[in-house]
Residue, then its C-alpha position, 0 to 999 in steps of 0.5 A: x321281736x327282739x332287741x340289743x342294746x348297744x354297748x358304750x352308751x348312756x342315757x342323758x339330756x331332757x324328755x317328757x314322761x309318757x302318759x301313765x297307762x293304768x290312769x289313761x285306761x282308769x279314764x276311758x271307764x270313767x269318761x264312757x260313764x259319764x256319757x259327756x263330751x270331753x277330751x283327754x290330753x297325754x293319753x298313753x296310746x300303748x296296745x292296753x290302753x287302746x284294748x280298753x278304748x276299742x272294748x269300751x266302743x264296742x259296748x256303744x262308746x264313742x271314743x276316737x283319738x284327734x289328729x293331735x293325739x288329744x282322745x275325744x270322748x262324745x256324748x252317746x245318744x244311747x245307753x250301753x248295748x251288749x256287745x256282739x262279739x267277745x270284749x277282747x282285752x289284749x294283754x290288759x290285766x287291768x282293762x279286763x279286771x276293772x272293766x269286768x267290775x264296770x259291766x257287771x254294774x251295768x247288768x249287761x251279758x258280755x263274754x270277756x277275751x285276751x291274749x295268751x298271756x292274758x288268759x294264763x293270769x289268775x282273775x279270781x280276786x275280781x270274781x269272787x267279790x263281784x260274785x258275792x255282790x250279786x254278779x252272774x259270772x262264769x269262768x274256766x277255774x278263774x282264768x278267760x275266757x269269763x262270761x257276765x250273765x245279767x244280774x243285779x248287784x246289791x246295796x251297802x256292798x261291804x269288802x275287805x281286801x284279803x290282798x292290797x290291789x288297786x285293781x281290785x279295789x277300782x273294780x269294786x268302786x267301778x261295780x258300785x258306780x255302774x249300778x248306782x250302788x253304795x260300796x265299801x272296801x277295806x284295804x290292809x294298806x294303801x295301794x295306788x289311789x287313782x280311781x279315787x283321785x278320779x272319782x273325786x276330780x269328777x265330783x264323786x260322792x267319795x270318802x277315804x279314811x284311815x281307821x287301826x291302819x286300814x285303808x276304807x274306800x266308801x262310794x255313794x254311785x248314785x251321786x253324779x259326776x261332772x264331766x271335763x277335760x282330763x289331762x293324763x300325767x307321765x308314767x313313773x313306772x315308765x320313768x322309772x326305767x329311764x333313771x336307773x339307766x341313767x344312774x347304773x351308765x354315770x350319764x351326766x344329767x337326765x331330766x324327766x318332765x311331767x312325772x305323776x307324783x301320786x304318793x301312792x306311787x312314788x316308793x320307786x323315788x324313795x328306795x333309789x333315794x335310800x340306795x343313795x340316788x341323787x333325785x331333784x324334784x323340781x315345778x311340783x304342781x296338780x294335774x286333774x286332781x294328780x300330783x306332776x313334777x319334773x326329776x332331775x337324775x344326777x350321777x350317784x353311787x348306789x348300795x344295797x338295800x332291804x326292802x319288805x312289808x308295807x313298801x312292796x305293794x307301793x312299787x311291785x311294778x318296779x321290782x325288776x328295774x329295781x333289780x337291775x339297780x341293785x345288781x349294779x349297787x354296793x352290797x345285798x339288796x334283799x326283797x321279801x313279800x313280793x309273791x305277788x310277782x308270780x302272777x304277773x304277765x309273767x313269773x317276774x321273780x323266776x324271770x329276774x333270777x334267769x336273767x341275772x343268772x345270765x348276765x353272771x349276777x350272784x343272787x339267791x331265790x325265795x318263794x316271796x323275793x330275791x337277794x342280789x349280791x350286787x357290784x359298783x363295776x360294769x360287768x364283764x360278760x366273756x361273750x354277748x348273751x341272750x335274755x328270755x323277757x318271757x313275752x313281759x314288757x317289765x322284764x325286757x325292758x329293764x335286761x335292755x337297761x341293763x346292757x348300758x353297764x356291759x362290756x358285750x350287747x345283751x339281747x332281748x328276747x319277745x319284746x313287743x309286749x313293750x309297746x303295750x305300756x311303753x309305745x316309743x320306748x325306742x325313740x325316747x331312748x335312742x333321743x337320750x343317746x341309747x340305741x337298741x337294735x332291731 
């Protein structure tokens, strides 16, 4: 599918933040462990999150969504059962790494599944430490499809992340959950803490300390976990998009309600703050053990920054919506140690440097970055132009947003993956005054 923007629009007035992905996936897991009866209310029903609820009953869950799109989880008479068919994860890389964590800890043989996309990603940083764990796991050179065999895994597991990720991270956690064991991980620097915040909403035996810079994780699965009610709060990943929309279209005034103001995930405020964007955080309270606000996006002059080190993996979601903000901002916005993005659902820093190219937008390639040479003005296209989103969700959403400052439509290539993280992209922004065509 592809999608136009169209141009003389804007993104102003008021919406609710839609549910964040990585939490409601985070959830399922959680709640399907705990084998009690609970509901979930503002579950992002996308196309990962709903993969994962599909895997999870597929393995003897009972998961269903209500009528009022609460996600009702029930108390199962009986344990996991091995799956009879391959556990297919969709687009999901972070259904099928953490849920690969989960079912090693469970001892269960289970044959793991995705789409094309999802099969050229790279699954070795998940394997290999649930390998030396004790797991049985075979894979085609780290890729899908992977099979888990039987297995138990040992005690008093110790880990040390040679890269910061959250993904890695909740998989260890969810392996020593599943099997009742004692884990520990040590992360060079803090990434997303939602796990942990979950764990420990539950009732978790869970420590976080912080020791010669280094985040250490240390979780006792054999403690027990309480089960209630979960309420998911709004994505700022998704949000994201939103406000820089705002800010590069001089849209009057937008608000964004029930924003998940995890620190772990805020740096996106922070760099659009330093870039000059002005942002009110207002009704600041705590969801299910999650901080949540209201962002109020006034209209701001945006120039360039430098961005490297210990923010990156703060906002390596948001790097391309960040790039459409610098193409439009005073100056060099230069961002380094984010090679990371090469092993995304796409190559995002060869898909950002094709889509600015295409829009006319002076930048420069590194192995680990990019450098834009931004500019305060809409831009100029002689001609309405043609981006490739490279079937990824994050690229094409943010080349739509940057058509509110073009004089011509931009078009959108393979944009359905969008509705795998964002599944009323369209109304939410046509409710803001943006209309993309079909």
């Amino acid at each position: 599918m592809n999608l136009t923007s169209t141009i003389h629009s804007s993104l102003e007035g008021m919406i609710t933040c839609p549910g964040d992905k990585s939490i409601s996936q985070r959830v399922l897991m959680l709640g399907a462990l705990m084998n009690s009866d609970m509901q979930i209310k503002g579950f992002l029903r996308g196309e990962d999150p709903l993969s994962t609820m599909r895997a999870l009953n597929q393995m003897g869950a009972e998961i269903e969504i209500l009528d009022d799109a609460l996600i009702q989880i029930k108390k199962k008479s009986e344990s996991f059962h091995e799956p009879s068919s391959p556990l297919d994860l969709g687009n999901s890389g972070t259904g099928l790494r953490l849920m690969l964590g989960m079912v090693a800890g469970l001892g269960m043989k289970a044959t793991f599944c995705g789409d094309s996309s999802l099969s050229s990603r790279p699954m070795r940083r998940v394997i290999d430490p649930l390998v030396d764990m004790g797991a049985n796991i075979h894979s085609e050179q780290g890729m899908l499809p992977i099979s888990l065999h039987a297995s138990t895994l040992s005690d008093h597991f110790i880990y040390e992340l040679p890269v910061a990720s959250a993904q890695v991270k909740s998989c260890i956690l969810l392996a020593g959950l599943a099997s009742k064991r004692q884990v520990t991980i040590i992360e060079p620097v803090q990434t997303r803490d939602h796990t942990e915040r979950m764990l420990q909403n539950f009732g978790a035996q869970i420590l976080v300390e912080s020791e010669d810079g280094k985040n250490i994780i240390s979780l006792d699965g054999r403690g027990p976990l309480k089960a209630k009610d979960y309420h998911v709060v709004g994505d700022i990943s998704s949000a994201a998009f939103l406000i820089v929309g705002c800010l590069i279209s001089n849209s009057e005034q937008l608000t964004i309600c029930d924003v998940g103001m995890n620190p772990s995930r805020i740096g996106i405020l922070s760099v659009l703050k330093e870039m000059g964007a002005q942002i009110e955080i207002t009704n600041s309270s705590i969801e299910s053990g999650e901080p949540i606000a209201d962002l109020l996006v006034l209209p701001s002059k945006l120039k360039g920054v430098h961005l490297k080190g210990p923010i990156i993996p703060n906002i390596i979601d948001e790097i391309p919506i960040l790039a459409i903000a610098a193409a439009f901002a005073d100056g060099e916005t230069w961002i380094q140690d984010a090679a990371e993005l090469r092993v995304k659902e796409s190559d995002r820093l060869s898909a950002i440097s094709q889509g600015l190219s295409q829009l006319g937008v002076t930048h420069e390639n590194f192995d680990d970055g990019i450098k834009i040479h931004g500019s305060p003005v809409p831009l100029h296209l002689e001609h309405p132009i043609e981006i490739d989103s490279f079937h990824d969700h994050r690229i094409a959403m943010s080349f739509l947003m940057a058509g509110l400052n073009c004089n011509q439509p931009v078009t959108v290539t393979q944009c359905d993956n969008i509705f795998t993280s964002f599944p009323n992209f369209l109304e939410v922004t046509s409710s803001l005054g943006f209309n993309i065509e079909k």
